[in-house]
N, C-alpha and C positions, 0 to 999 in steps of 0.2 A: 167590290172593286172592279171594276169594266175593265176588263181586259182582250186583248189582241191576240188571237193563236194564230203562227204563220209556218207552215210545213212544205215545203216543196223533197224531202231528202227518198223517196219516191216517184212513180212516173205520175201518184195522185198529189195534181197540186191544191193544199187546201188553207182556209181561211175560214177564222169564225171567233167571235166575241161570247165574253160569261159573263156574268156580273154575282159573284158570292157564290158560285157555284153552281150558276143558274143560266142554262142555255139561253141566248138570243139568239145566235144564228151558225149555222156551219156553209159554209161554202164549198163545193171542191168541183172539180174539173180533171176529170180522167186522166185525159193524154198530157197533162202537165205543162206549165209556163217553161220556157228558153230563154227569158233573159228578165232584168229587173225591172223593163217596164212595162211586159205583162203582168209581173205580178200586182203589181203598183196598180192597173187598169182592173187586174181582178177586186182589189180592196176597194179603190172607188166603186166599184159596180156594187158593192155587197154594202155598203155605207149609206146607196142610193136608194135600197130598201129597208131602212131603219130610221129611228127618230136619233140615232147618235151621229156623230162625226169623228175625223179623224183625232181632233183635238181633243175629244172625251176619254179617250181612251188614259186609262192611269196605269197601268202597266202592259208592256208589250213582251208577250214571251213565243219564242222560236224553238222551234224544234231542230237541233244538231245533231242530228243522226243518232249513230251512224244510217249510211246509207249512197246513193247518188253523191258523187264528189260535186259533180258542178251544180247540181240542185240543191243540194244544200246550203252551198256559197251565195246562192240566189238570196235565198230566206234570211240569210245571217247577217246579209249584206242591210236590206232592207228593211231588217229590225230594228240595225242597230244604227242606220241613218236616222229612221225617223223616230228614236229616243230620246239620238242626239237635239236634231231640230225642236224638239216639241220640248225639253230638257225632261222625259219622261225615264222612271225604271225600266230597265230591261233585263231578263232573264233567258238562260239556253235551258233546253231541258231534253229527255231523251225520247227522239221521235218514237221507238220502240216500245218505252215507258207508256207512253200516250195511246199506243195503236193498242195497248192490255186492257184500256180503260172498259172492258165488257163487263157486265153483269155474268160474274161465274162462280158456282160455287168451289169450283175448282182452282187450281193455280190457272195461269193462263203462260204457253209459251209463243213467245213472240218470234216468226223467222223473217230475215230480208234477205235473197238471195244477194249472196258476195263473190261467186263466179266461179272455176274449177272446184265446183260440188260445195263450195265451203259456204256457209251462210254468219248474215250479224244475226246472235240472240240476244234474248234477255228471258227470266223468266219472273213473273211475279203474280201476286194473289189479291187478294180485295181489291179488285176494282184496282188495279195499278197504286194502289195506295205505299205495298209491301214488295221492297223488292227481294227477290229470292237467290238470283242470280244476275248478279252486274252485267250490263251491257260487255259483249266480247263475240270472236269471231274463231269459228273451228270448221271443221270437215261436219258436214251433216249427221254422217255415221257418228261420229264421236259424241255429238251433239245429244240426238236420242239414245244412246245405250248409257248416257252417263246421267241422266234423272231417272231414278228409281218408282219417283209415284208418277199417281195417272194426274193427266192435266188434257188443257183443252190448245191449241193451236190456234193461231191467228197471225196476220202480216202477210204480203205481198209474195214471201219465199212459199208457203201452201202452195201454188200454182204450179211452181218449180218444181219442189219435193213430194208431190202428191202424193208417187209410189211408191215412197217410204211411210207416208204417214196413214193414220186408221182414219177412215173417212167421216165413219162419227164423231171424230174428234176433233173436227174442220172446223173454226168459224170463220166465216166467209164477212169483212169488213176491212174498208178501206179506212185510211187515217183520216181522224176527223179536226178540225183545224177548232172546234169549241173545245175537245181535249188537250188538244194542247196548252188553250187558255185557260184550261180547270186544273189541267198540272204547274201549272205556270205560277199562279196565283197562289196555289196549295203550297208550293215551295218556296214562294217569297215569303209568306205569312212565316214557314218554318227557318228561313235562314236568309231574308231580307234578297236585296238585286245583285246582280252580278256586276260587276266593275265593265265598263263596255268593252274594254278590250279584251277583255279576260269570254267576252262572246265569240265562241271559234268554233266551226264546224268537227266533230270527233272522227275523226282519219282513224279508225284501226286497222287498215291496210291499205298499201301503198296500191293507185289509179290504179286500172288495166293498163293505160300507158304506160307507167313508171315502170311493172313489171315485166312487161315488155320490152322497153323500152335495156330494163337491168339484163334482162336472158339472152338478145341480141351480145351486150357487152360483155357479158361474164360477171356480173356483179352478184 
């Protein structure tokens, strides 16, 4: 099944197609898209080196964070327009989920920095296949004193946490947008497409604004 992985939830914003499980192409770009018609301008460009098109594609799956409020809105947006148009399946799946997708024989913990110390996790093992710990967001400290066995790191928050974390246990990898279309697809098989409305970005804590925004008022 050719599938679409679209990730922005991140400052890496990435794109990349599967087909059965089977890599064609990953895209990404560091410094990350700002609005929907870069990323739109990134998928052409990555189409323009392939024998497929847009129109091939048979299911398009997104990565919903958590993560980046307005990045992820980007990805979610864009998913789920051009499902609509094309009347193709679409899926959300967990950016975090996806970023596990390493070769480990260990579990793997996933961190994305969520801002006064606290980060989103997940944790899971085979290859993201298994997850261990549900996507959720805590104080970092609490985060590592509360898994007992050893495991490997990975995700965007390493950077941030470094000097909390064992450095052998770093794996240094950005989110690959063909993961997301191998989670994507792996999930459909297991519990068919998501209703398109029912595609929404996963908010587990409210903007920097918002809080802000609350502590100002007294909320």
């Amino acid at each position: 099944m050719l599938t679409l992985g679209i990730d922005t939830s991140t400052m890496t914003a990435t794109v990349g197609l599967s087909d059965g499980q089977k890599e064609i192409v990953s895209y990404e770009i560091t410094e990350g898209v700002f609005n929907s018609e870069e990323l739109t301008d990134m998928i052409d460009d990555m189409f323009s080196h392939v024998k497929y098109t847009i129109e091939d594609v048979e299911l398009f799956a997104v990565g919903v964070g958590p993560g980046s409020f307005t990045g992820t809105r980007i990805a979610v947006t864009i998913a789920r327009t051009f499902a609509q148009i094309l009347n193709k399946p679409v899926i959300g799946v967990s950016s975090l989920r996806a970023m596990s997708m390493i070769d480990s024989k260990e579990d793997v913990l996933v961190l994305v920095d969520a801002k006064r110390n606290r980060a989103y996790y997940g944790l899971y093992s085979k290859n993201g296949e298994e997850v261990i710990i549900e996507d959720d967001i805590k104080n970092i400290d609490e985060i590592l004193g509360s898994i007992k066995k050893t495991f490997k790191v990975t995700g965007t928050g390493t950077r941030v946490f470094e000097e909390k974390l064992n450095e052998d246990d770093i794996l240094t990898r950005n989110i690959r947008g063909v993961n997301i279309a191998k989670l994507g697809e792996m999930l459909y098989l297991e519990r068919g497409a998501d209703n398109l409305e029912e595609v929404l970005p996963n908010y587990l804590a409210v903007s920097q604004a918002e809080a802000q925004f609350n502590e100002r008022n007294g909320n």
